[in-house]
C-alpha positions in Angstrom: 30.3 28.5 114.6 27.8 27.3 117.6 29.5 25.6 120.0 27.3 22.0 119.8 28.1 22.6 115.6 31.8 22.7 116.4 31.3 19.9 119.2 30.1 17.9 116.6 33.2 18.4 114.4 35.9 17.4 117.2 34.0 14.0 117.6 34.0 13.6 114.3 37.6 14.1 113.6 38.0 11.8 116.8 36.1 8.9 115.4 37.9 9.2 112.1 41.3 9.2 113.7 41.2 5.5 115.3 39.3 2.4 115.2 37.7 2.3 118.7 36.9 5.2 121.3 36.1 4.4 124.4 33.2 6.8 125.5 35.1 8.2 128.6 38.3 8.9 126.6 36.1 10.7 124.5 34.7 12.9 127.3 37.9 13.4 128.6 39.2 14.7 125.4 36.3 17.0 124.5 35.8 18.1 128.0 32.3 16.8 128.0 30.4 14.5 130.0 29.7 11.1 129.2 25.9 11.7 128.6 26.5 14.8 126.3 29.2 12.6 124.1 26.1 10.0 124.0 23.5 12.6 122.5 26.2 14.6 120.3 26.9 10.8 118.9 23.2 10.5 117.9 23.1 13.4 116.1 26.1 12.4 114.1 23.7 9.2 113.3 20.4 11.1 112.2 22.9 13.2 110.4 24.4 10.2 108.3 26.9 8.6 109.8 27.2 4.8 111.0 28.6 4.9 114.4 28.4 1.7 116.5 28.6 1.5 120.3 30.4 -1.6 121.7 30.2 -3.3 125.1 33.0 -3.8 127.4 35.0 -2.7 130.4 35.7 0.6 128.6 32.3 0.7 126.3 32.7 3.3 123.5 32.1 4.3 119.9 33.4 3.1 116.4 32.8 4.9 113.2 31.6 2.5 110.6 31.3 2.2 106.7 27.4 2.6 105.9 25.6 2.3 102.8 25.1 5.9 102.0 27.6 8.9 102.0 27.4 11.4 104.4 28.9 14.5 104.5 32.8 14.6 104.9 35.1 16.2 106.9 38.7 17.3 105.7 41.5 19.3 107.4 43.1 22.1 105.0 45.6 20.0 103.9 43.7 17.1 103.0 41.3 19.5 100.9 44.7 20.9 99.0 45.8 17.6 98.5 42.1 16.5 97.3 42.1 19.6 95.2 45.1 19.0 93.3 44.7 14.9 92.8 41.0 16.1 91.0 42.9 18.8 88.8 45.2 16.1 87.3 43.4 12.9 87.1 42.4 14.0 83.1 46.2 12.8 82.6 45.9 9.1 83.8 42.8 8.1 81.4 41.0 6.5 83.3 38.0 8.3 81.7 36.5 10.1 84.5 37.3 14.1 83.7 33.5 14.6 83.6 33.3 13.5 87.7 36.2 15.0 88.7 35.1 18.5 87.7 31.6 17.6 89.1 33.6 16.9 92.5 36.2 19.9 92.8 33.4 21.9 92.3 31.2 20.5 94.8 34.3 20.5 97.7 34.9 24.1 96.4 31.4 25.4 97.7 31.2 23.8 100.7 35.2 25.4 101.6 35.4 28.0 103.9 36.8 31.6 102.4 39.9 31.4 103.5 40.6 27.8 102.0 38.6 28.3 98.9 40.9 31.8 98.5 43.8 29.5 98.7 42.7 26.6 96.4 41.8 29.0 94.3 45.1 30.2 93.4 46.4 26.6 93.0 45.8 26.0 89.1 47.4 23.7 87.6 47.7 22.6 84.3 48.0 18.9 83.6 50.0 18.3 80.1 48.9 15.4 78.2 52.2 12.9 78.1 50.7 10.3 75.9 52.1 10.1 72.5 50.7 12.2 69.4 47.6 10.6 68.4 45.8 10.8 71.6 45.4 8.3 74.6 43.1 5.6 74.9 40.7 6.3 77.9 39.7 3.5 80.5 36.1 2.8 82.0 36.0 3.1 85.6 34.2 -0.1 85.4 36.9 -1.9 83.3 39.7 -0.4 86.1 37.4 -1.6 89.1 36.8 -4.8 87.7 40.9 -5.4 87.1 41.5 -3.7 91.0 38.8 -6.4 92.4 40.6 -9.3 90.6 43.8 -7.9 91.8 42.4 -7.3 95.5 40.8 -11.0 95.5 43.6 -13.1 94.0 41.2 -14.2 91.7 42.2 -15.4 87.7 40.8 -13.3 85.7 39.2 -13.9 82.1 39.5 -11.7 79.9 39.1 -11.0 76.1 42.5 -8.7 74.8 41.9 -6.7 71.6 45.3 -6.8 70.0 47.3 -8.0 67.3 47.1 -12.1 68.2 43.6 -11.5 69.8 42.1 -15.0 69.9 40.3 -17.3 72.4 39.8 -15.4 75.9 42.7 -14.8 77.8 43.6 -16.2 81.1 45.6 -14.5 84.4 46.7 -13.9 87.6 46.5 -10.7 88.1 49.0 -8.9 90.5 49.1 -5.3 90.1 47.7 -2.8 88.2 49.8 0.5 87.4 49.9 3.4 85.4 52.8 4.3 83.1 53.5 6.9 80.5 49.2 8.5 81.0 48.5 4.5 80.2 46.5 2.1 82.3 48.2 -1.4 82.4 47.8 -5.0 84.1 50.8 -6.8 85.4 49.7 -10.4 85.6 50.9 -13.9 85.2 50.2 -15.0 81.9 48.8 -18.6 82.7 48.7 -20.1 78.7 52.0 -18.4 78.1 53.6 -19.3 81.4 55.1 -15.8 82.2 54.7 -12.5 83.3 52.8 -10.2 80.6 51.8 -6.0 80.9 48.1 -6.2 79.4 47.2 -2.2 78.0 44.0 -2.0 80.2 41.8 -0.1 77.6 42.6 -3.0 75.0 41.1 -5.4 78.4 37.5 -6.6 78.7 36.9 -8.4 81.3 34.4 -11.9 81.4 32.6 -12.9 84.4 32.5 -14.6 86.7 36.6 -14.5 87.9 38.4 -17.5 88.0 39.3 -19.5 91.0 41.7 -17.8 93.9 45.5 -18.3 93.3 48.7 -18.0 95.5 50.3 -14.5 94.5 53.6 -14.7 93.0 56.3 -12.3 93.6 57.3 -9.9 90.5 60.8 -10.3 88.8 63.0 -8.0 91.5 60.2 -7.9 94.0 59.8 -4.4 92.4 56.7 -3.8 90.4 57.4 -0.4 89.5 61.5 -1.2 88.5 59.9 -4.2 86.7 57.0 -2.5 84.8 59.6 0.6 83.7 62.0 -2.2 82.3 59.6 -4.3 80.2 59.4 -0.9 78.6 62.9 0.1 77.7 63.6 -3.3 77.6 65.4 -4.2 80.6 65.7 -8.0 81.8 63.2 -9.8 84.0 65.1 -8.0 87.1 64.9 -4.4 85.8 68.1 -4.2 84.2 69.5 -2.8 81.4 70.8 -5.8 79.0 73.8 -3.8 77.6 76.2 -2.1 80.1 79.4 0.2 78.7 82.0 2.7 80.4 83.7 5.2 78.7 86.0 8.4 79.5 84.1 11.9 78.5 86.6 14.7 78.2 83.9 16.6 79.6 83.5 18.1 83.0 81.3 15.6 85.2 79.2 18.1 86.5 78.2 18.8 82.9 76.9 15.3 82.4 75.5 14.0 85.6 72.2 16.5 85.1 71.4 14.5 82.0 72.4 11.0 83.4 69.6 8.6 85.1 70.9 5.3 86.3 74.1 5.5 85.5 77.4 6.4 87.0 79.7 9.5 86.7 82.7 9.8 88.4 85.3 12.9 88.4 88.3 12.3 87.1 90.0 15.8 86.7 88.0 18.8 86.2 87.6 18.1 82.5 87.6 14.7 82.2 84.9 12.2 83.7 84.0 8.3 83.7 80.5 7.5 83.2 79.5 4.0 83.6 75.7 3.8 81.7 73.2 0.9 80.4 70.6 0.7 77.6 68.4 -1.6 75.6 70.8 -2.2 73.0 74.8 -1.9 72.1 74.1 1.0 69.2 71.4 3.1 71.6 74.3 2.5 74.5 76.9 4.5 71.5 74.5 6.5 70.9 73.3 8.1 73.7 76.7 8.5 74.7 77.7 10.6 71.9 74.7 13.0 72.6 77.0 15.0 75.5 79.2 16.3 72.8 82.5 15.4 74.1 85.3 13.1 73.3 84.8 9.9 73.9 87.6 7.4 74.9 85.9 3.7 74.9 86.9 1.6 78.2 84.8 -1.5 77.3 83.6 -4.0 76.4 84.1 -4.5 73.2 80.5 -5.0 72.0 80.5 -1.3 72.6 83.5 -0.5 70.5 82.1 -2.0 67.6 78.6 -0.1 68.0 80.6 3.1 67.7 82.6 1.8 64.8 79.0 1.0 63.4 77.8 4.3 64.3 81.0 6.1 62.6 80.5 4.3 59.5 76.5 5.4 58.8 77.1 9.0 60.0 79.8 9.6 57.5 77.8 7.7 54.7 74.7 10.0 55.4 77.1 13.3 55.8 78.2 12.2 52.5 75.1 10.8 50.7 73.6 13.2 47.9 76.1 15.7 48.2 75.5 19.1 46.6 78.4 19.6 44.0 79.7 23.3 44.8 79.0 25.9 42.6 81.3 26.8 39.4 83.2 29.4 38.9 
C-alpha cells in the first residue's frame, strides 16, 4: 500500500478512536509534521468525511457525523463480527434479509484476501425459532418509529391489531426487545394503567408522538428478567408464582444439565434435592416427573396435591380404551 494511502488509514482509525485530537498529538503519534497531518486531513474531507478543526490552546481535529456515508474503516475483528451479525439477522424479523445480503456482499468485495479467505469459511446457518406457521416480519420503519419513541420519551399512539383492537392505543414506551425471533414493545399502558408487551408487527404507529414523559423503572429493574417472565408467567418481578422442593433418587449431576433456575443440591451420590419454580402447581409436578426418578415430595402441599392430580389422570388414560387380550 503507498505510504500517504496507509497514512490516511492511521488518521482515520485515530479520529475514530476519541472525540478530539489535538493536531500535535496527532503528529506525534503518526510521526508526521503538523503541516502534513493538516493536508492528509483534507484529503480525508474531499474524500467524504466530516472532520472539524477546533480552536484552542491545543487546536486539533474531530471526526463528525455528515450527511452522506463515506467509505468505512473496520479492523479484522470488527469485519467478523459485522459478518456474522448480517448472516443472522433473517432470524429476528425485522424484515430486512433483502439489505443484509445486499451489505455482506458489498463488505465482502471490498475485504482483503486474507480476511475475505477467513469470512469465507464462517457460514452459518441461522434456524428459524419461531413457532410452526411462520413469523410475522417487522418494517424497518415500524421498528425505527417504536426506537425513536423509545429514545425520546415520547407517548406514543398507536393502533394494535389484536383480539380487543378498538380506539388507538396510548403508551409510554420504554424498551423495545426481541424474544423467541419476535419483535416486542415494553411500555406503560396509560388507559390500562400498567405495564403491557405490544407484538411490534401487530403495532402501527400514528403521528405525531405524544407529549415527553418521565421514564418509569420496569418491575425488577430488569427488562430482560421481566419480559422472559410475562411469558412463562412469572410475577411482575420475574418470578416464578409456584415454588416446590422435592428429593430425586437420582444422581445430581444427572439433573442439574437439564435444570435452569432452579436449585440442585447433592445429597449422596444417588439421591439429590432440587428446589424449582413454574407457572403453575400441575406444570411444577410435571416437569419434575420428566427426570425419571423417584420422587419424595418435601413441600408445600399445593404441590402434593398436583402430583396426586397428576397420578389420578395418568392411570385413567393408561387405562382408558383398553385392548381386551386376545382369546385363547
Amino acid at each position: 500500500m503507498p505510504k500517504t494511502s496507509a497514512r490516511l488509514l492511521a488518521l482515520l482509525s485515530l479520529l475514530q478512536a476519541r472525540r478530539d485530537w489535538p493536531g500535535a498529538l496527532l503528529a506525534e503519534r503518526l510521526d508526521i509534521s503538523p503541516r502534513t497531518v493538516r493536508r492528509d486531513v483534507d484529503r480525508l474531507r474531499e474524500l467524504g468525511y466530516p472532520i472539524a478543526a477546533f480552536k484552542g490552546p491545543e487546536g486539533g481535529y474531530r471526526l463528525q457525523a455528515g450527511t452522506e456515508l463515506p467509505p468505512l474503516l473496520f479492523d479484522d475483528e470488527q469485519a467478523v463480527a459485522l459478518t456474522l451479525a448480517l448472516q443472522v439477522v433473517t432470524t429476528t424479523g425485522a424484515g430486512v434479509e433483502e439489505a443484509a445480503a445486499r451489505a455482506l456482499t458489498t463488505i465482502r468485495q471490498v475485504m482483503p484476501a486474507r480476511l475475505r479467505h477467513r469470512v469465507d469459511a464462517l457460514q452459518v446457518t441461522a434456524v428459524d425459532p419461531a413457532p410452526t406457521g411462520g413469523r410475522p416480519q417487522v418494517g424497518s420503519g415500524t421498528l425505527m418509529a417504536l426506537s425513536s419513541a423509545v429514545h425520546a420519551r415520547e407517548v406514543l399512539r398507536f393502533d394494535y391489531t389484536a383480539a380487543d383492537s378498538g380506539a388507538p392505543r396510548r403508551a409510554e414506551p420504554h424498551h423495545l426487545v426481541t424474544y423467541a425471533g419476535r419483535w416486542y414493545l415494553v411500555a406503560w399502558d396509560l388507559d390500562r394503567e400498567d405495564w403491557r408487551t405490544f407484538r411490534a408487527d401487530r403495532i402501527s404507529p400514528r403521528v405525531p408522538t405524544g407529549p415527553r414523559f418521565a421514564p418509569r423503572e420496569v418491575p425488577g429493574g430488569d427488562v430482560a428478567a421481566f419480559v422472559a417472565g410475562r411469558f412463562r408467567g412469572a410475577d411482575a418481578h420475574g418470578d416464578w408464582p409456584c415454588h416446590g422442593e422435592v428429593v430425586l433418587r437420582t444422581a445430581a449431576a444427572t439433573v442439574a444439565p437439564y435444570v435452569r433456575g432452579g436449585l440442585v443440591e447433592a445429597l449422596g451420590p444417588d439421591r439429590c434435592r432440587l428446589v424449582l419454580g413454574a407457572w403453575s402447581w400441575t406444570a411444577l409436578a410435571a416437569t419434575l416427573g420428566r427426570f425419571d426418578a423417584d420422587i419424595e415430595a418435601v413441600g408445600p402441599d399445593e404441590l402434593r396435591q398436583a402430583f396426586a392430580r397428576l397420578a389420578r389422570r395418568y392411570a385413567d388414560a393408561a387405562t382408558a380404551h383398553r385392548t381386551p387380550p386376545p382369546g385363547p
